[in-house]
Legacy VTK file of the C-alpha trace (Angstrom):
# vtk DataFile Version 3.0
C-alpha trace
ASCII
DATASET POLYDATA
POINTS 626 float
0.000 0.000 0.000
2.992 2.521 0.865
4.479 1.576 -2.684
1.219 2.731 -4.536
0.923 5.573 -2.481
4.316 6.870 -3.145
4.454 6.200 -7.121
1.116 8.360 -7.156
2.681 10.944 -5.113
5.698 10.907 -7.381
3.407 10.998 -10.470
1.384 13.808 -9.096
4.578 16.080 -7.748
5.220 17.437 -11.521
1.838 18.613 -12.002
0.326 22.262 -10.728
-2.339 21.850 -7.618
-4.138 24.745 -6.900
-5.288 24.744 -3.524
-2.994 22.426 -2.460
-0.717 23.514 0.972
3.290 22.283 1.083
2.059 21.001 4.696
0.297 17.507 3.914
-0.470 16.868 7.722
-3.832 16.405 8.461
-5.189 15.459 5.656
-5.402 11.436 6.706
-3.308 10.007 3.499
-1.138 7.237 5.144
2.019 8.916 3.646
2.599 12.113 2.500
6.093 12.798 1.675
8.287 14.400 -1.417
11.257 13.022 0.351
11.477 9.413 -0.527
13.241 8.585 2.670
10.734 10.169 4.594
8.515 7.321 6.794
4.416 7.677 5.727
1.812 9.123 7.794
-0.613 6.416 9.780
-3.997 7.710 10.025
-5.898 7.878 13.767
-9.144 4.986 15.030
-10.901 4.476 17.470
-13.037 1.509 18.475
-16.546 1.301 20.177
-17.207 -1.372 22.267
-20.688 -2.284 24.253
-20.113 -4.111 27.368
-23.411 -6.489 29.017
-22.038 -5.154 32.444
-23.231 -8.252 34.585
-26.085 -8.925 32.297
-27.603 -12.502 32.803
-28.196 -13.693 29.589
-28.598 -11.932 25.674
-26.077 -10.461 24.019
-24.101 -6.844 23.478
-24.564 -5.339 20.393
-21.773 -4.856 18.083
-20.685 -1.321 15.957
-20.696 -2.631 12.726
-18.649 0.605 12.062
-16.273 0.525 14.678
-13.483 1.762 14.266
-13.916 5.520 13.922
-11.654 7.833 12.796
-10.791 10.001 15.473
-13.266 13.142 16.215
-15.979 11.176 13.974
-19.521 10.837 14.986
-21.085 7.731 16.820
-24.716 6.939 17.151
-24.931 5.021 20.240
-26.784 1.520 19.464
-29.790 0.691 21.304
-30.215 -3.226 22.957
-29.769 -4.816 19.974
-28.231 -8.006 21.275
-31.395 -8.737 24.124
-29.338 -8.294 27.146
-30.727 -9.004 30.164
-30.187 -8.840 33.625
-32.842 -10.524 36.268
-34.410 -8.216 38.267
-33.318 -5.344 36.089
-34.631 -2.661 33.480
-32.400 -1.912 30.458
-31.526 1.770 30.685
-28.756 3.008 27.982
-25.245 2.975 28.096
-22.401 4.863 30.437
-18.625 5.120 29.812
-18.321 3.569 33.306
-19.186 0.049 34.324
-20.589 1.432 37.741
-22.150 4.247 35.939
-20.484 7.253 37.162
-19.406 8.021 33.174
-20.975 9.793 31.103
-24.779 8.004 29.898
-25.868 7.757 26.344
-29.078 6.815 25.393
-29.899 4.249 22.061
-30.127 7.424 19.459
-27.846 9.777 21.355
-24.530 10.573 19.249
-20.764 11.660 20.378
-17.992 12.227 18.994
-15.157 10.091 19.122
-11.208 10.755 20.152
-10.130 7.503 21.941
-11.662 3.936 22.384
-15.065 3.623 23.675
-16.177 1.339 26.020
-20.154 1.668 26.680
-21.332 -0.395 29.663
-25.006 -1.591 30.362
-27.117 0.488 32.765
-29.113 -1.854 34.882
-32.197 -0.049 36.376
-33.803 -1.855 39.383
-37.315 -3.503 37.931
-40.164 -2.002 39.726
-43.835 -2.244 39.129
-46.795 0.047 40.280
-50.069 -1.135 41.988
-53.540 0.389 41.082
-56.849 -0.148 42.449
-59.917 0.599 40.857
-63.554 1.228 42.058
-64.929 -1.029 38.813
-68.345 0.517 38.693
-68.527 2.277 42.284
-71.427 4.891 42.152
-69.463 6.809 44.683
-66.313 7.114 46.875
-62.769 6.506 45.883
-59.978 3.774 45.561
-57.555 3.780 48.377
-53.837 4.623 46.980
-51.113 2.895 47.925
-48.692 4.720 48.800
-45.690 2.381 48.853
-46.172 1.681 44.967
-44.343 1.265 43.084
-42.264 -1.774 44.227
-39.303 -3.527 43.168
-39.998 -6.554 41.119
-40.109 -9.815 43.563
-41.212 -7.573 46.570
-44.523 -8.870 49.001
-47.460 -6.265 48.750
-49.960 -5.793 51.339
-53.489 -5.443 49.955
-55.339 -2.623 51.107
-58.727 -2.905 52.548
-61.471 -0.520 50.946
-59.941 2.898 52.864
-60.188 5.767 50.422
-62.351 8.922 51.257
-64.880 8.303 51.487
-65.108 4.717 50.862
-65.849 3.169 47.729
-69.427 1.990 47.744
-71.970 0.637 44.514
-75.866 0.954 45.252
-77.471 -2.421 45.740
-74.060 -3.987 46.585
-71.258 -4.746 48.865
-67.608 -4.448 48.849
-65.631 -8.400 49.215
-62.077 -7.511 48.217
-60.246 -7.174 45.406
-59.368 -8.982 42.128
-56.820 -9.010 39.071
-60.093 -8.751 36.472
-62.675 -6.558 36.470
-65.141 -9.154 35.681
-63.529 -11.029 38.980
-62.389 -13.778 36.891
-58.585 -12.897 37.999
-57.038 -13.758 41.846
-59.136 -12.541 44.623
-57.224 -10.752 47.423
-59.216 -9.674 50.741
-57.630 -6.677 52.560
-54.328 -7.779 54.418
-53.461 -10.417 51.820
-50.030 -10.292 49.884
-48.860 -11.017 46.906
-45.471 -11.279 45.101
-44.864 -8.639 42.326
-43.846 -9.576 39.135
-45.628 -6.570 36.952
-47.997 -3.559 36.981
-50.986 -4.535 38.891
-54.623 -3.236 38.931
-56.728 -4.556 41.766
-60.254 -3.971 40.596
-63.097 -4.089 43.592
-64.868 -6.874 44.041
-68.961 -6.009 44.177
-70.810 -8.195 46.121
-75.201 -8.216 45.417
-77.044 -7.403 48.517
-79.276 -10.537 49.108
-81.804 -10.805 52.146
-83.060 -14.191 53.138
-86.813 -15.132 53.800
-87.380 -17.567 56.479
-90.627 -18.908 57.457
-91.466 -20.398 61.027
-93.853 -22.827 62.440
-93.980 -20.687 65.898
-94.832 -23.188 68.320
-96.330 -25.520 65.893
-97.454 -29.132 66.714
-96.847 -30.788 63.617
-95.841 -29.595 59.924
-93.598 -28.196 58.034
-92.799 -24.288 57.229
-92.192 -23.750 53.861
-89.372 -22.798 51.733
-89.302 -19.977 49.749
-87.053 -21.454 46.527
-86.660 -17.979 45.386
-84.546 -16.943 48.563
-82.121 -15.159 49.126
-83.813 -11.963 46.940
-81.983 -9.039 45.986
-82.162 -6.146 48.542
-85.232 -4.122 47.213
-87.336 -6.775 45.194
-90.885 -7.908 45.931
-91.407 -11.136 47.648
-94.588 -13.082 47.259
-95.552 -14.126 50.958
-96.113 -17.933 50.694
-99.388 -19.850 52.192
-98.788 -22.675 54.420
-97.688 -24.752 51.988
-94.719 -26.936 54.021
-95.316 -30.947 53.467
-97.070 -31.597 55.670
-98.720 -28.203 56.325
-98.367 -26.593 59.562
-100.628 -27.066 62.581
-100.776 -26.320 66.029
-103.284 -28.074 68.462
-106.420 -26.146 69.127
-105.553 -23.134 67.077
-106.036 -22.322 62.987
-103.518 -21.234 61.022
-103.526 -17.380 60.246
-101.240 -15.920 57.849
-97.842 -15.033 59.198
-96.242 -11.969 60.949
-92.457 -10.609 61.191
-92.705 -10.978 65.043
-93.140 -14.267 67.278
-95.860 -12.708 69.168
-97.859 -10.895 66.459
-96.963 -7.853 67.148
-95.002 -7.129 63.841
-96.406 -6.698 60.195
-99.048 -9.587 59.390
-99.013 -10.867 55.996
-101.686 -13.299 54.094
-100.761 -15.693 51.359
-100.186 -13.714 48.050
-99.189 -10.342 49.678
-96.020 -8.984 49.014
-93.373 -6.759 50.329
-90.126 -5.080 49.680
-87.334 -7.114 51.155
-84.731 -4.873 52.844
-83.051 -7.410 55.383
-83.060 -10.568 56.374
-86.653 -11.570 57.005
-88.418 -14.175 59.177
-92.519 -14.771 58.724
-93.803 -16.153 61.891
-96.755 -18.351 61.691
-99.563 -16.320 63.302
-102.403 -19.021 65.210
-105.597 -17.813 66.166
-107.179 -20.049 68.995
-110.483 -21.884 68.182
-112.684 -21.072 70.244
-115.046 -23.821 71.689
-118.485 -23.600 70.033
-120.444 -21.229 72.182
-122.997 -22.004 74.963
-126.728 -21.929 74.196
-128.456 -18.358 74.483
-130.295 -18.633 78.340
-132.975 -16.480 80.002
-134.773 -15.773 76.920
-137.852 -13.066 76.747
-139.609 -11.622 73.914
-140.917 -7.801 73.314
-143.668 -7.971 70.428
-142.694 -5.459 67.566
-145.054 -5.059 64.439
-144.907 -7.724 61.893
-141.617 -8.167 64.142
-140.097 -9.942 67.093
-137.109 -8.774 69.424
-135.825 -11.676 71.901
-134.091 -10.736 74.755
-131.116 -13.252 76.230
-128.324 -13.490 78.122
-125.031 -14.998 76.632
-122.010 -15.859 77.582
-118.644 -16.475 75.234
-117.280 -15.381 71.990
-120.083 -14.743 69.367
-119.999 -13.600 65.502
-123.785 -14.582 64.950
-126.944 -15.929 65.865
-129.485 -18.438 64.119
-133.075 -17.801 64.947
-136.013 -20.294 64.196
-139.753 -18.866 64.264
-141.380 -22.555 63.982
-139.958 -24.239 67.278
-136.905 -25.459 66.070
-137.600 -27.093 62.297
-135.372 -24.934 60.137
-132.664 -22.801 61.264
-131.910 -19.188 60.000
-128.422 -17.219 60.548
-128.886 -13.437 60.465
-127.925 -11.546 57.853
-126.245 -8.965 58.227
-124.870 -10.606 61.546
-126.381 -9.993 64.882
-124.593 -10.173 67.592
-125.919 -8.453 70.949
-129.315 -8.937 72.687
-131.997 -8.401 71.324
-131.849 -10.066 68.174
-134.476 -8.342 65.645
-136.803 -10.774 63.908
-138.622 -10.249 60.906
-138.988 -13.298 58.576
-139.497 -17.145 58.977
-136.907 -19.037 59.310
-138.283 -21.130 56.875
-137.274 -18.569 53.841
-135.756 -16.018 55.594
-138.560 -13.847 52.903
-142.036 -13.599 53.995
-142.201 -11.370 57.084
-143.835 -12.280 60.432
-147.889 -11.534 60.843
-149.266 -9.402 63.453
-151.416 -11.914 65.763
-149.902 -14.536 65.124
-147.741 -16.820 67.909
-144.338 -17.644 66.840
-142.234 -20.057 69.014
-138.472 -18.919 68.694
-135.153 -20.953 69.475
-132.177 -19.337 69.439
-128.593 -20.846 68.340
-124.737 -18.845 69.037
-122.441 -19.216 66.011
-119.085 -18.656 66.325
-116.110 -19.876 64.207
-116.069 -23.452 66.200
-119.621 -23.686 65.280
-123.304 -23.098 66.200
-124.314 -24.363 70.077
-127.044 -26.614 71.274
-130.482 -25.009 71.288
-132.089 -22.505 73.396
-135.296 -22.898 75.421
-138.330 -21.787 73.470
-139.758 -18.528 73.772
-143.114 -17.527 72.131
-144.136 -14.059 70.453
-146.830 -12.637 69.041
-146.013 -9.566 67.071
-148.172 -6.595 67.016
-149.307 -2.862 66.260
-146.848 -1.109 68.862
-147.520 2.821 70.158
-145.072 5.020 72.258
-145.960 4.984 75.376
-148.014 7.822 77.138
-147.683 7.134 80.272
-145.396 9.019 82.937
-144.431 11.033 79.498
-143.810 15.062 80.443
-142.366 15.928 77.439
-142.999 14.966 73.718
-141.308 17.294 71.247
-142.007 15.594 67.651
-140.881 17.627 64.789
-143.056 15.999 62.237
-146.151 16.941 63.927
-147.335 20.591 62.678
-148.868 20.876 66.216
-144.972 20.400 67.480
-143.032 22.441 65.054
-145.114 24.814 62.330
-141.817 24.623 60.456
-141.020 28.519 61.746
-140.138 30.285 64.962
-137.648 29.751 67.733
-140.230 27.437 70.043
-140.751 23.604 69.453
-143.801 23.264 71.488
-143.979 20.095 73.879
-147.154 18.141 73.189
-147.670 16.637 76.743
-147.965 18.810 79.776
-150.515 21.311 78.205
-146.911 22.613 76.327
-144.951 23.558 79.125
-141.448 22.471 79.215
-141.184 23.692 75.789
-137.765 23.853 73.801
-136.659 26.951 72.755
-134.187 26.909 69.827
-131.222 28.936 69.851
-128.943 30.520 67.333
-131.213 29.272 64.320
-131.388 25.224 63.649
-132.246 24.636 60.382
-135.664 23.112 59.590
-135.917 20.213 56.835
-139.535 20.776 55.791
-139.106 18.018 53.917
-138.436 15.671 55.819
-139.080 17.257 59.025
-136.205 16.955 61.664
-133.367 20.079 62.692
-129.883 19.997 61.916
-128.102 21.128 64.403
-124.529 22.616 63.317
-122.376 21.578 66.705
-121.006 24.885 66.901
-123.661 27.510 68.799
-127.213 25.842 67.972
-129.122 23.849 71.101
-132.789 23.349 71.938
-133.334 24.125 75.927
-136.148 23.475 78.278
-135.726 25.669 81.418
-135.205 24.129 84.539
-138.420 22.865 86.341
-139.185 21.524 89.414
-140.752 18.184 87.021
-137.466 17.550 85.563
-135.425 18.246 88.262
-134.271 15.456 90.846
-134.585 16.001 94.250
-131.462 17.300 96.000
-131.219 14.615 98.615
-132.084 11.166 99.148
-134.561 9.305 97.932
-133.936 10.209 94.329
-136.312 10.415 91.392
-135.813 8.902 88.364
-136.131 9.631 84.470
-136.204 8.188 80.890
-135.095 10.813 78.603
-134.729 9.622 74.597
-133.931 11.132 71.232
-133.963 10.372 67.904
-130.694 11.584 66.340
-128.413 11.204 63.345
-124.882 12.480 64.644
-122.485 13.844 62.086
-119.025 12.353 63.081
-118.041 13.761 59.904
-118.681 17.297 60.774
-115.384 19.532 61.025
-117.175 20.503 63.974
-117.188 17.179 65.666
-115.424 16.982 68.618
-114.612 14.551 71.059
-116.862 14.999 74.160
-119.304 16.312 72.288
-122.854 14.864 73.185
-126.957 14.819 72.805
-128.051 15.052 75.968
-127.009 17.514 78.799
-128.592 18.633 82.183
-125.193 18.982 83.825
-123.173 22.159 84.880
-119.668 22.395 83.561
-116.538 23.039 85.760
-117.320 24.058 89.209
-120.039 21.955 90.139
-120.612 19.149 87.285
-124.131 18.400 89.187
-126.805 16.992 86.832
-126.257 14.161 84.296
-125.263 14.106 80.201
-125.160 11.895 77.747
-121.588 12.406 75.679
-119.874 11.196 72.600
-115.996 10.943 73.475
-115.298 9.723 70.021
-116.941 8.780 67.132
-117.635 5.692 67.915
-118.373 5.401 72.167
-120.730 6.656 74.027
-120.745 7.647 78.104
-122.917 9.100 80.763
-121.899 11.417 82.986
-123.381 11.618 86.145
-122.389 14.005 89.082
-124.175 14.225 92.558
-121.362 14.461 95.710
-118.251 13.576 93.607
-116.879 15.456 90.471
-117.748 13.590 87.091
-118.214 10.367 87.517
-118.329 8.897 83.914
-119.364 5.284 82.808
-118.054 4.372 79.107
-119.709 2.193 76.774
-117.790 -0.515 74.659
-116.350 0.509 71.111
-118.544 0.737 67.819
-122.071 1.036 69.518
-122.685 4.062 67.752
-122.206 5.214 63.507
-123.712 8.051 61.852
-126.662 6.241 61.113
-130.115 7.222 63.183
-130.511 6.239 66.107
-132.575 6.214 69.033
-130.520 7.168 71.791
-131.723 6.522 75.497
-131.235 6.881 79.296
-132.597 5.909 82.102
-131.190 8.306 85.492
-131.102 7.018 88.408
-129.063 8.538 91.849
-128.295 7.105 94.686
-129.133 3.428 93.914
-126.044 1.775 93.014
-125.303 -1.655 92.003
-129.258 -1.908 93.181
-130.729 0.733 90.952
-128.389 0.937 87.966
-128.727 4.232 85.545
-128.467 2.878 81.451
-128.032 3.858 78.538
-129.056 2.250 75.399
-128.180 2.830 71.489
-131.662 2.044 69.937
-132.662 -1.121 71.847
-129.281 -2.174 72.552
-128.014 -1.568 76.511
-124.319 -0.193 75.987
-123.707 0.965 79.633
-124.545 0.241 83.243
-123.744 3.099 85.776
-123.864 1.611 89.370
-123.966 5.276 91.000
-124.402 5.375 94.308
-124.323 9.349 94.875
-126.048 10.447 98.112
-126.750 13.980 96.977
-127.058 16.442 94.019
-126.027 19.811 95.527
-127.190 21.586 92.105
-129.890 19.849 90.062
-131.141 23.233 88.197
-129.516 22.688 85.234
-131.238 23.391 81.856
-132.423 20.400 79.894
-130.009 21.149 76.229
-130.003 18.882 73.204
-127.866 18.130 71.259
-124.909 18.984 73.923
-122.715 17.432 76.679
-121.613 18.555 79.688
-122.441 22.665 79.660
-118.897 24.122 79.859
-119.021 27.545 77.908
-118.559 27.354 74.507
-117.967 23.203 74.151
-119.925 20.306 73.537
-122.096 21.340 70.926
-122.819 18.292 68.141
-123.243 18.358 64.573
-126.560 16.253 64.528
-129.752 15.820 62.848
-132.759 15.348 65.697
-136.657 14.650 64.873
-138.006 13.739 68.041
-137.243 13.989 72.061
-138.976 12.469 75.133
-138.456 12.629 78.409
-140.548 10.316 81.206
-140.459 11.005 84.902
-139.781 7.343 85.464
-137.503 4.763 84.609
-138.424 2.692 81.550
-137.561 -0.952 81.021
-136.046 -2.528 78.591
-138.990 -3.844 77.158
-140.624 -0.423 76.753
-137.811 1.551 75.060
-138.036 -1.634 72.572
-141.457 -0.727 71.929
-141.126 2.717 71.426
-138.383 2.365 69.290
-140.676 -0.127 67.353
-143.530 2.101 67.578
-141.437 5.060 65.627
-138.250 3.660 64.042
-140.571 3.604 60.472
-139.996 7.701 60.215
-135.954 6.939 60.655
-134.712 3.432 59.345
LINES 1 627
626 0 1 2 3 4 5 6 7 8 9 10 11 12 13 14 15 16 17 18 19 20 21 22 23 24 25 26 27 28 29 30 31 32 33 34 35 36 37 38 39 40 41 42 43 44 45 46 47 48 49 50 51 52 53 54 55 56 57 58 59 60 61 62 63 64 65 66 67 68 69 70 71 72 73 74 75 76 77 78 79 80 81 82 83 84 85 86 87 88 89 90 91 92 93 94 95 96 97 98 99 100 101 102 103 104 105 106 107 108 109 110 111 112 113 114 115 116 117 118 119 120 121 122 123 124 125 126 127 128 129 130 131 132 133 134 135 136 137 138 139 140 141 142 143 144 145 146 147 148 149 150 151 152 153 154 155 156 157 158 159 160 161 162 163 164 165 166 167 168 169 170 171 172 173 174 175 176 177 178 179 180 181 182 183 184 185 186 187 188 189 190 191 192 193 194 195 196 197 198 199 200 201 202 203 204 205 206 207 208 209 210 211 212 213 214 215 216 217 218 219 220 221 222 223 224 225 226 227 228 229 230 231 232 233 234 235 236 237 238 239 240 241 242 243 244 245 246 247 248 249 250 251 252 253 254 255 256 257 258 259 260 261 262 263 264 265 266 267 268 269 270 271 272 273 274 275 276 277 278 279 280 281 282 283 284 285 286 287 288 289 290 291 292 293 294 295 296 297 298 299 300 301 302 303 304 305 306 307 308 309 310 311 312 313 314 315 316 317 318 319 320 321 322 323 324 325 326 327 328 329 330 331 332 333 334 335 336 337 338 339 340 341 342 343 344 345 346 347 348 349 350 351 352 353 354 355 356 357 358 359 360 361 362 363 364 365 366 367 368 369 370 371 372 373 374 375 376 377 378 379 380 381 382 383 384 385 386 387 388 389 390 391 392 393 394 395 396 397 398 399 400 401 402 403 404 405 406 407 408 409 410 411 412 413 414 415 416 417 418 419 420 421 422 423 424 425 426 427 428 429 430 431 432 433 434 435 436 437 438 439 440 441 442 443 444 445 446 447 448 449 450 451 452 453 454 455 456 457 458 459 460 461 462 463 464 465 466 467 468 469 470 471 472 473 474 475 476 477 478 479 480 481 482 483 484 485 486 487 488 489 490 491 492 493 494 495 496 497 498 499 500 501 502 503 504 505 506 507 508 509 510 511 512 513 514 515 516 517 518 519 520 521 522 523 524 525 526 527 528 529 530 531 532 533 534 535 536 537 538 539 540 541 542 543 544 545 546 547 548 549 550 551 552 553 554 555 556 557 558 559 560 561 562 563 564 565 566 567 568 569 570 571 572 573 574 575 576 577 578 579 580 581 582 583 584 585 586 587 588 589 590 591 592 593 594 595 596 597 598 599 600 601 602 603 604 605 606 607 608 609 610 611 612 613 614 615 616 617 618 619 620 621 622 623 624 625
């Protein structure tokens, strides 16, 4: 190579260069020399060489290009020979094998002026941990804040800790897994796990299900059934089940009733086929309803002739939902309809048809039966009636105030004239009543309006012992419905209000109870009735006063011809008895106790009637009301 060189340089010396400098150096010929015995000029390389630096396997690239002439450029090669090192990222080249050289990246260039040695950088391997709410409908994913971690390294799952807390309607939170669709590892809070790459624990969503459970409380025998839709979703409807276990349920001397979320009833009852929204675990208790034993026979039977009617009077003992009646001494068998339930039982057709109505004059021999849900008892004694034309009764009568007789109540004016007692003890009307001159009764408005009969010396008890008595009734229709309605509110009032509360007064505490207030030496003694002996249907409403008599001389009251309450009063004085006789009103305290009620009739007797009279006079004029 020197030889060719040098003949070319001789060739070339006789010929003009322009641009060409006597000083050759530099120029990177190998020799350069007019002087033949000059030595020739070696041109300047370097090599580049890429070490694995403790790689564990692959291969360092090679410079296909190595060497370089000194000051060239190199463009540092990237990993082309797939070195690895366990544990380790890849991450360029330095000049040093413990990296405190200068680092070149695969792309990065430099330029050259002595051998190159470029050594693997070895990164530690480290991967990051994410977790995800997958669907939440609030809160937010914890973060852990020890990610990321060096590949190999134990992670601690986290439990469900952001803020606030994740949380998904209709579910709950169980953990975490590597899938979002939870086909991945589950990991529960507290769990570990080995790293070996980026992780993204997704939360786990658990459906809220609610069990129903159903109970034989206390049952004998049977089985509670199973409801083979349970466990529901929390919110769906659940069908409530009948008693449908094989065998059913059943409990000696009781009936199955339905079931109820407490043992002792006291919860919600449910009936098979109802339904519910299910919003926790649920447990239907069998609910059992004793059976009664059939009831004992009606006793002490009496009759009270009505026309083309019968009322029987009994005493009975027991739990009763009916009675069966027979008018022909016991051949067929009748149960009332609508139900009758309290003495006296109304008759008014054979028993034979339960159609063609009973016939003035004529004797009808009546048995009695008590129905109940165990069944009907054993037969009452006979009792025989004859029904017939029935009148109100005259006698002992002081006051008769009948708003369908002209010769009562024109239909104008502020008096409603008493038709007994050659008119006195009239009722004066107050604050306006409206007439119906149609149909002939007074609404009264329960705010302000009252008929009043002055106090008399015939309608006033004695003020010491012995007592009188009375019988004071009226026909009324009370409006419960009224926005002027008020408890305490009542029909019938010869009492003072506070101070004294001497007299007597019939009062409505609700709208469905009655009471009588009587008052002699104590304040207010008050006798209730039972509930639901009164509706806003007419009515003829009745009672009998008696003071100082006790359990021996009981004061009534009676709802039509039924007796709702016994008063045993044993007062020994009435220190007051000059009350005003006021209808419709209870006790006469200011402004209160007015009633909303229609009224067509009022009578009052200077005696007490019996039983068997107020029958017949609510016989003898129930035709203008029911």
């Amino acid at each position: 190579m020197y030889i060719i060189l040098y003949i070319y340089i001789i060739l070339m010396a006789g010929k003009k260069r322009s641009g060409l400098s006597n000083d050759r150096r530099g120029y990177g010929y190998p020799g350069y020399c007019l002087n033949r015995n000059s030595k020739p000029v070696v041109a300047v390389t370097y090599t580049v060489t890429y070490n694995g630096n403790t790689k564990t396997s692959g291969n360092a690239p090679i410079d296909t290009s190595s060497p370089y002439a000194s000051g060239s450029t190199v463009t540092v090669l990237g990993n082309l020979g797939g070195l690895v090192k366990t544990g380790y990222d890849f991450a360029g080249w330095n000049t040093k094998a413990n990296g405190s050289g200068r680092s070149y990246s695969p792309g990065n260039t430099f330029t050259i002026n002595g051998n190159t040695i470029l050594y693997a950088k070895w990164t530690l391997t480290t991967y990051t941990v994410t977790y995800d709410g997958n669907t939440n409908t609030s809160g937010n994913a914890p973060i852990d804040g020890s990610s990321p971690y060096v590949s190999g390294s134990s992670v601690t799952v986290l439990g469900n800790e952001g803020s606030p807390v994740l949380e998904k309607t209709g579910y709950t939170f169980s953990g975490w897994n590597t899938a979002a669709d939870g086909s991945g590892t589950s990991y529960s809070p507290e769990d570990t796990f080995t790293i070996n790459g980026n992780t993204i624990l997704y939360a786990k969503w658990t459906l809220i299900t609610y069990t129903v459970t159903y109970n034989g409380n206390t049952n004998t025998s049977g089985n509670a059934p199973a409801d083979g839709s349970s466990p529901y979703a929390s919110g769906s409807t659940v069908t409530v089940l009948g008693n449908s276990g094989s065998p059913v349920l059943a409990k000696t001397g009781y009936t199955f009733s339905g079931w109820n979320t407490a043992a002792n009833g006291s919860g919600t009852s449910y009936s098979q086929g109802n339904t519910f929204t299910i919003n926790g675990n649920t447990i239907l208790y069998a609910k059992w309803t004793e059976v009664s034993p059939p009831p004992s026979a009606p006793t002490a039977l009496s009759s009270v002739a009505g026309n083309r009617q019968a009322y029987i009077l009994f005493t009975q003992s027991g739990t009763v939902t009916n009675y069966e009646y027979s008018t022909d001494g016991g051949e067929t068998f009748l149960a009332f309809s609508p139900a009758q339930t309290f003495s006296p039982v109304n008759i008014t057709t054979l028993s034979s048809d339960g159609v063609t109505l009973l016939d003035n004059g004529t004797t009808y021999t009546v048995i009695l039966r008590a129905v109940n849900s165990a069944g009907s008892s054993s037969d009452s004694l006979p009792v025989d009636v004859i029904p017939t034309v029935t009148t109100l009764l005259s006698s002992n009568r002081i006051i008769n105030l009948d708003a369908n007789n002209t010769s009562s109540y024109p239909g104008t004016g502020t008096t409603w004239t008493n038709l007994d007692s050659s008119g006195s003890y009239s009722a004066t009307l107050q604050n306006s009543p409206t007439f119906d001159n149609v149909n002939k009764w007074f609404t009264f408005n329960g705010t302000n309006q009252i008929a009043q009969i002055a106090a008399a010396a015939a309608i006033n008890f004695n003020s010491t012992s012995p007592f009188g008595s009375c019988t004071i009734q009226i026909w009324a229709r009370v409006n419960t419905s009224s926005p002027n309605f008020t408890a305490w509110d009542g029909l019938i009032s010869k009492q003072f209000g506070p101070g004294s509360y001497d007299g007597y007064s019939l009062n409505l505490p609700n709208s469905n109870t009655v009471a009588l207030k009587m008052n002699g030496g104590s304040v207010d003694g008050t006798y209730y009735s039972s509930a639901g002996v009164y509706n806003n249907d007419w009515a003829l409403y009745t009672i009998v006063v008696r003071f100082g008599g006790g359990s021996g001389n009981p004061s009534y009251t009676y709802v039509s011809t039924r007796r709702v309450v016994t008063a045993n009063n044993s007062e020994n004085s009435i220190p007051s008895p000059n009350a005003p006789l006021q209808f419709p009103r209870g006790l006469q305290d200011n402004t209160f106790n007015f009633c909303p009620a229609d009224v067509g009739a009022f009578y009052y007797y200077n005696t007490a009637l019996t039983q068997e009279q107020i029958i017949q006079n609510y016989d003898a004029t129930k035709p203008r009301y029911i």
